[in-house]
N, C-alpha and C positions, 0 to 999 in steps of 0.2 A: 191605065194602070194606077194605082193606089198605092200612095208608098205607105211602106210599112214604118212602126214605131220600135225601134231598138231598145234596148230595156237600157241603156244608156241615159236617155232622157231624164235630166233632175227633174226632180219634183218641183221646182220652179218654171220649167218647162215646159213636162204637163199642166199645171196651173194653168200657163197662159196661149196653153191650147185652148184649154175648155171655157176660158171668156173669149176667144175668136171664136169656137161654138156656138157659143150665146150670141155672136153677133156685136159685139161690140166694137169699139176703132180702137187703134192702137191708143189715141189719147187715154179713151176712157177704160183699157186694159192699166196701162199707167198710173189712172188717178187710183184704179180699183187694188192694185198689185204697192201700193206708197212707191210706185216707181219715177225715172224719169221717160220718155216717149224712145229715147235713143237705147236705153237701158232692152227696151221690147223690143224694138227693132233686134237689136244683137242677138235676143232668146233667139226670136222667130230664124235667124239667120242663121245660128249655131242648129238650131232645131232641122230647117233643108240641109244642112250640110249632111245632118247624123239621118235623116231619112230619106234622100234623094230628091226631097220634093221641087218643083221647078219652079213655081208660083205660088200666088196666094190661094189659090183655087186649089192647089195640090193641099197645102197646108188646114184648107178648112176641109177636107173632106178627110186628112187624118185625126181633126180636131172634132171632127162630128164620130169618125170609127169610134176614138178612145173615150168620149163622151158617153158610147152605148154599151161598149167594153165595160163600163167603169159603172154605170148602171143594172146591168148584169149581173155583174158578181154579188155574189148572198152576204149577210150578213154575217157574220159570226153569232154561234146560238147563243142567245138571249139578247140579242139587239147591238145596237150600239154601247160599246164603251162606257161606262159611266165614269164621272169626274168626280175625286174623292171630297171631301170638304177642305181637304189642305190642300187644293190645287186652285179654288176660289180666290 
């Protein structure tokens, strides 16, 4: 079974699902996120709490779901976002 992602999840959260998607170690989620290693730990552990997950195995297979979830979803029309010259 596959745990599911409760819409609970910060957006910090999510983040560092999707660099355990990627494959990376917690160190290098850490250097990637300007965190510290313990700092991820805690996500990852707040993150099983809020989706049941057992392991780290549970966790990368909701971090690969929301990876393809998040891939899926369309853009809004005319693309991405643009950034105005006063946000430079």
């Amino acid at each position: 079974m596959t745990p599911s992602a409760p819409a609970s999840l910060s957006n910090r959260e999510r983040e560092t699902l999707g660099h355990l998607a990627d494959g990376l170690t917690y160190a290098s989620i850490a250097r990637r996120m300007n965190l510290s290693p313990h700092t991820v730990d805690t996500y990852l552990r707040r993150i099983r709490e809020k989706t049941g997950a057992r392991n780290r195995i549970h966790l990368l297979r909701l971090a690969i779901a929301l990876s393809e979830t998040h891939e899926e979803t369309p853009l809004p029309a005319g693309g991405p976002p643009r950034r105005s010259s006063s946000q430079t």
